[in-house]
C-alpha positions in Angstrom: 0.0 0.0 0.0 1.2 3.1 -1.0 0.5 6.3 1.5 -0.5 9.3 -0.2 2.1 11.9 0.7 3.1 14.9 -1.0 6.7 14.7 -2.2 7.3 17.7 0.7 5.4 15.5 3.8 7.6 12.4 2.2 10.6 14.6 2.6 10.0 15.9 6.0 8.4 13.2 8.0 10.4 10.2 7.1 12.3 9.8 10.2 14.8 7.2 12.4 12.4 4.4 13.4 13.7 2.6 16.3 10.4 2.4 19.1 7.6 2.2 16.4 9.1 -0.6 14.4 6.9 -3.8 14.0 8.7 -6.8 14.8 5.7 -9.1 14.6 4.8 -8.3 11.1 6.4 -9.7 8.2 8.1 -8.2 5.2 8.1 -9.4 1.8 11.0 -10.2 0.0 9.7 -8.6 -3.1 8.2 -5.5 -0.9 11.9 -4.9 0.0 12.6 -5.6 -3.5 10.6 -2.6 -4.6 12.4 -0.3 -2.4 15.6 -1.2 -3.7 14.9 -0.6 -7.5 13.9 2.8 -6.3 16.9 2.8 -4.5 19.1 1.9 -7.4 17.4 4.9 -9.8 19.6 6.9 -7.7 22.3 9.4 -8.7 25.5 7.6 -8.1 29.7 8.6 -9.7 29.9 8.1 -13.2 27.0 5.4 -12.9 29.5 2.8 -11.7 26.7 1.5 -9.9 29.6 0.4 -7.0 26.8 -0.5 -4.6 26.0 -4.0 -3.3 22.8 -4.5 -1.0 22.9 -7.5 1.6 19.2 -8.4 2.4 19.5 -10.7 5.5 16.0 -12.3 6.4 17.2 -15.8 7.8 16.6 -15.4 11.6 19.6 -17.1 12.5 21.7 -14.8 11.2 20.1 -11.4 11.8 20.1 -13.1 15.6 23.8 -13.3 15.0 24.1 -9.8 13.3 21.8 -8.4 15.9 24.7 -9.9 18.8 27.2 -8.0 16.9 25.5 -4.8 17.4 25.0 -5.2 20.7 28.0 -6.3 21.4 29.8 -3.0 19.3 27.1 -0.8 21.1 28.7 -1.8 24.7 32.1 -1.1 24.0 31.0 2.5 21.9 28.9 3.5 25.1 31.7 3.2 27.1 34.0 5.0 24.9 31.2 7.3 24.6 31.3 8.4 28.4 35.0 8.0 29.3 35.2 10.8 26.6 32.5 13.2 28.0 30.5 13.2 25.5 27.9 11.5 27.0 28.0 14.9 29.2 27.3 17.3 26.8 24.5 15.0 24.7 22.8 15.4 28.1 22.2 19.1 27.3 19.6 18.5 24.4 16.6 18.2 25.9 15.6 15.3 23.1 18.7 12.9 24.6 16.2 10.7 27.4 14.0 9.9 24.9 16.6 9.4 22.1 18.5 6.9 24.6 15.3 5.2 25.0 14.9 4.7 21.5 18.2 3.5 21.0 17.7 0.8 23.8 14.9 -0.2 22.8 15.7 -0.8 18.7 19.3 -2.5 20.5 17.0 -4.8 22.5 15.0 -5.6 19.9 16.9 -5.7 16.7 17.1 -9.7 16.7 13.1 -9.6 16.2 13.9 -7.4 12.8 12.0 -9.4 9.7 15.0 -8.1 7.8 18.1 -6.0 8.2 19.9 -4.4 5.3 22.9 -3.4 4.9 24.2 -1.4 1.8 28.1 -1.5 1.0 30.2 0.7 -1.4 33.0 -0.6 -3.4 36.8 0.5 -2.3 37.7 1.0 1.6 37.3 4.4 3.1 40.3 4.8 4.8 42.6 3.9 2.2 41.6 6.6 -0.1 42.2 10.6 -0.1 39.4 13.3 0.7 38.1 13.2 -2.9 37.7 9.7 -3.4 35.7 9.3 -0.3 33.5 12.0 -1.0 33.1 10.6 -4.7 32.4 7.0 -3.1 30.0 8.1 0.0 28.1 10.5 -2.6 27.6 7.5 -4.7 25.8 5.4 -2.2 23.8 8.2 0.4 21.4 9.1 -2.1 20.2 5.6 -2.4 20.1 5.0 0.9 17.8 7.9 1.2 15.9 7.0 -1.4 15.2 3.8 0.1 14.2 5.3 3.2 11.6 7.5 1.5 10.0 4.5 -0.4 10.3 2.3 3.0 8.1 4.8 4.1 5.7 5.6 1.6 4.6 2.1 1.7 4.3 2.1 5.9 7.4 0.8 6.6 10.3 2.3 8.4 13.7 1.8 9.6 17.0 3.2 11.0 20.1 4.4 9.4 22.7 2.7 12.5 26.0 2.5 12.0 27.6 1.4 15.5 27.6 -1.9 14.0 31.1 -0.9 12.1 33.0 -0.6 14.8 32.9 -4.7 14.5 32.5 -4.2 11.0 35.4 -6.9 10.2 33.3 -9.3 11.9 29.9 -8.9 10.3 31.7 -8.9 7.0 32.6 -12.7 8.3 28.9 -13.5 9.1 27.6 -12.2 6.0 30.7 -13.3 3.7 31.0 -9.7 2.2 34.8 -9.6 0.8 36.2 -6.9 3.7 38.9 -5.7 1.8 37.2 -4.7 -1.2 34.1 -3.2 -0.1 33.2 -0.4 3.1 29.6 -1.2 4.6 27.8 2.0 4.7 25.5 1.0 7.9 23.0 -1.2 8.8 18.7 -0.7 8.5 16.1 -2.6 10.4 13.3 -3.2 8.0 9.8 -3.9 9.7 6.4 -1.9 9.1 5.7 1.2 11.2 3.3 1.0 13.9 0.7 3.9 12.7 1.7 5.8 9.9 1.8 9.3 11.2 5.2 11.1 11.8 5.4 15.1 12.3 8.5 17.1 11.0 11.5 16.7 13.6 12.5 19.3 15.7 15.5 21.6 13.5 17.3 24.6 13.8 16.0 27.5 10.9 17.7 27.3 8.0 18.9 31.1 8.7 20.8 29.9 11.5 23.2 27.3 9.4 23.4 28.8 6.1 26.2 31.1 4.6 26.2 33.1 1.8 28.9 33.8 -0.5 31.3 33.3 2.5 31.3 31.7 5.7 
């Protein structure tokens, strides 16, 4: 089912899922499918095309993925407060409820009816500023476009990336070839639970924009 949303409510409500996520529902393989040749119409370097999608749906293994997150997101929280930055992401007044969100999607993750996550061909750190910026522009646009058609059929998900800091060893679950390709983050895939989401809290425009010079 397709929700009727104008290209500017599509734009502007399509937010992180994490709490509204249902894990009890399933999604189709060719629902997810559909996203992804949405996806793929993206704007991408030279049309290389240099993405590669890994759909995992087999429980065992998004169990498995799901420990690897979990596991990455202990050792990141900790590194997280030792550095005090837990301190000063205490001062927006969003952070309780976006640490509960993030709990809860963590505890909950291994009930995902898929997870997805999309790679980019080359590894990040062995290239210059350009070529990263060439290679992450050719792969965030589709991301986001899968986003918006995730949620213009009532699904939702997450753009997580705390995953990569064991990235090395989901690249050994999944049997994606680590030294060739950089995983861009990981998406829980499930239907939303009620189709309404308002615009997110944001700074004007005004406040973040420079023109002609900084």
């Amino acid at each position: 089912m397709t929700l009727p949303l104008t290209p500017d409510e599509l734009l502007t409500t399509t937010r992180a899922v994490r709490k509204r996520l249902d894990f009890d529902k399933t999604v189709s393989r060719d629902l997810i499918g559909e996203c992804l040749e949405i996806a793929l119409q993206a704007p991408n370097g030279s049309n290389l095309q240099l993405w590669r999608w890994v759909v995992v749906d087999d429980r065992d293994s998004i169990e498995k993925l799901a420990g690897i997150y979990n596991g990455a997101l202990e050792e990141y929280s900790q590194l997280y407060e030792s550095g005090g930055l837990g301190d000063k992401a205490r001062q927006d007044p969003g952070f309780g409820r976006m640490t509960e969100s993030v709990m809860h999607l963590a505890q909950n993750l291994h009930r995902s009816p898929a997870l997805v996550i999309p790679c980019i061909a080359g590894r990040m750190e062995t290239q210059d500023i350009f070529s990263q910026a060439s290679l992450w522009g050719s792969v965030v646009p589709a991301i986001w476009s899968f986003m918006l058609a995730l949620r213009s059929r009532g699904l939702g998900s997450a753009w997580t990336t705390v995953h990569l800091h064991r990235e090395k060893e989901a690249a050994t679950l999944l049997d994606i070839p680590y030294t060739h390709y950089t995983q861009a983050g990981l998406f829980p895939v499930a239907y939303t639970l009620g189709t309404e989401f308002k615009r997110a809290r944001r700074r004007p425009a005004a406040d973040v924009t420079h023109w002609n010079r900084w």
